[in-house]
N, C-alpha and C positions, 0 to 999 in steps of 0.2 A: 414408575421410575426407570424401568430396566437395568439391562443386565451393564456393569463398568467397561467390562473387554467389548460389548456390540452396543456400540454407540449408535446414535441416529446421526441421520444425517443433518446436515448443518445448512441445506440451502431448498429453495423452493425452485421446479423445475417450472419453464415458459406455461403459460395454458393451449398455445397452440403451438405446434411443434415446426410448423413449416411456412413462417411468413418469413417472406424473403426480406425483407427491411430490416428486422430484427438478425435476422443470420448473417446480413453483412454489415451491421455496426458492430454485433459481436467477434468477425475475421477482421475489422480494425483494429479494434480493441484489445485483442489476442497478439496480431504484431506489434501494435504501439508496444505493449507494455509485455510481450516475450512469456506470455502465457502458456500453460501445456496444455490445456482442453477448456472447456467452455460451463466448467462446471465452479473452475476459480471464477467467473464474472458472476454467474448465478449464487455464487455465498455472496461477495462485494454487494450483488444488487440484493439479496436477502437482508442482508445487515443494514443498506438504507430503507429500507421498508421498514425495519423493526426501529431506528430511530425516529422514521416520519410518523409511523402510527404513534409511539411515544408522544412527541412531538404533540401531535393532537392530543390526545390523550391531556396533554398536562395544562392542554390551549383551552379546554372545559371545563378546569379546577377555578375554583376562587381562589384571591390572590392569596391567604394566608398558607391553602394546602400547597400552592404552586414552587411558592419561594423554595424547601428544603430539596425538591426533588429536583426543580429544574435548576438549579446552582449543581445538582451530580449529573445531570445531564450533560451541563452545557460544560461541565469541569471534566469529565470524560472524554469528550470532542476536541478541548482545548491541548489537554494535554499529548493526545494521540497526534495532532498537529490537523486534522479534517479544517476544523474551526478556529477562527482567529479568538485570541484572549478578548474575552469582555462581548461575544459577537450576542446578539438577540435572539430568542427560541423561535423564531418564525424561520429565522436562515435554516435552520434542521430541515425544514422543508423544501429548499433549494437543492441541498446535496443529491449528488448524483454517484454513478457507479465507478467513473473517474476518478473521485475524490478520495474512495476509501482506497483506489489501488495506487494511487500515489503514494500511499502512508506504509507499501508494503515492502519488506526488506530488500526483495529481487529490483524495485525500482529505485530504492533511493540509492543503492548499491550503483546503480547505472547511472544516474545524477551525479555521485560525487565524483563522476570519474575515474571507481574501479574498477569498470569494466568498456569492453567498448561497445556493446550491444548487448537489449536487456537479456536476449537468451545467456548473453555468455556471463553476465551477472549471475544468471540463473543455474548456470552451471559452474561460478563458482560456489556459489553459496552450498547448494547441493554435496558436493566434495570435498567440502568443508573449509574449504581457501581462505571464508570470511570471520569474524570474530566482532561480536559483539561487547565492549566493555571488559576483552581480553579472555571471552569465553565462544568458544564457534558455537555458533549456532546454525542447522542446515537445513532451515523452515524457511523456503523462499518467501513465503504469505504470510508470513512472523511481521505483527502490527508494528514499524519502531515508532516510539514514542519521542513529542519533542526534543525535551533535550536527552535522548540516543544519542540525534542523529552523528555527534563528533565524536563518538565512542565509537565507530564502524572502522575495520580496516581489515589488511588482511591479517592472517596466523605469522606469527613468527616466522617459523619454520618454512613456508609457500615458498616457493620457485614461480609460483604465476603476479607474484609481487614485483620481482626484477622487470619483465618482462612488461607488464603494463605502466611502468613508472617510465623505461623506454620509452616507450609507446607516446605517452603523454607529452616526454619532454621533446619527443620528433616532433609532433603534432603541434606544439607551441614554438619553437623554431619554425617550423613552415608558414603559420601566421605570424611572425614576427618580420618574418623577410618579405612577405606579400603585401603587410602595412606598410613597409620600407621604401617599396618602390612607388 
């Protein structure tokens, strides 16, 4: 079981360390989504590994064992937002390492337009800027779940709130007048 203070680690590393193909879909992947090292995509691609083998796993059951476990499976997925409501246990097998970094708090921070670039999501969230359901939370890789996602905003108190609200409504004026002409 080990010790509670010295956790294990949470992801499995590449088996070869230096294939150039893999190293630069991982430096996409790291600026797409304003990553700080390469060990956040290795938990993301650890955690689809662990649903795909599941996934099989439950694709071997007969149908009466299969029902209880894959309704938690597929009710898991659903509600973290990976998988659409009602989607099929064969999709589990589709998901990619994209799909669970989408669901993570540093990106949807950057989608909803709190930030203007995911690093600087990422450096809200960090500093505490963001709040969850009216509680900060400063776990960039913190899963949000569907319905979260309209409980995100900034702290109260933020000075980096004025500021990108600015931001936003310059940036909506300048496409407003660009459609104009």
């Amino acid at each position: 079981m080990g010790h509670p203070r010295k956790s294990r680690k949470k992801y499995n590393t590449p088996p070869h360390p230096w294939n150039a193909e893999r190293i630069k879909d991982e430096n996409k992947l790291m600026t797409k989504y304003g990553l700080k090292n390469k060990k956040e995509i290795w938990k993301a691609d650890t955690l689809v590994r662990r649903y795909s083998r599941e996934a099989r796993y439950l694709l071997g059951f007969s149908e009466d064992q299969l029902k209880e476990e894959k309704l938690e499976l597929l009710g898991h997925l659903a509600r973290t937002g990976v998988l659409p409501e009602g989607a099929p246990l064969e999709d589990i097998l589709n998901l990619t390492v994209e799909d669970i970094l989408r669901r993570r708090l540093q990106t949807v921070v950057y989608r909803k337009g709190l930030a203007r670039t995911p690093k600087e999501a990422r450096m809200f969230v960090v500093h505490g800027h963001i709040t969850l359901n009216g509680k900060k939370i400063n776990s960039p890789s913190y899963v949000v779940l569907k319905e979260e996602e309209d409980q995100i905003g900034f702290y109260k108190s933020s000075p980096v709130a004025k500021q990108i609200e600015e931001y936003n409504k310059a940036k909506e004026s300048k496409v407003n007048a660009d459609n104009a002409e």
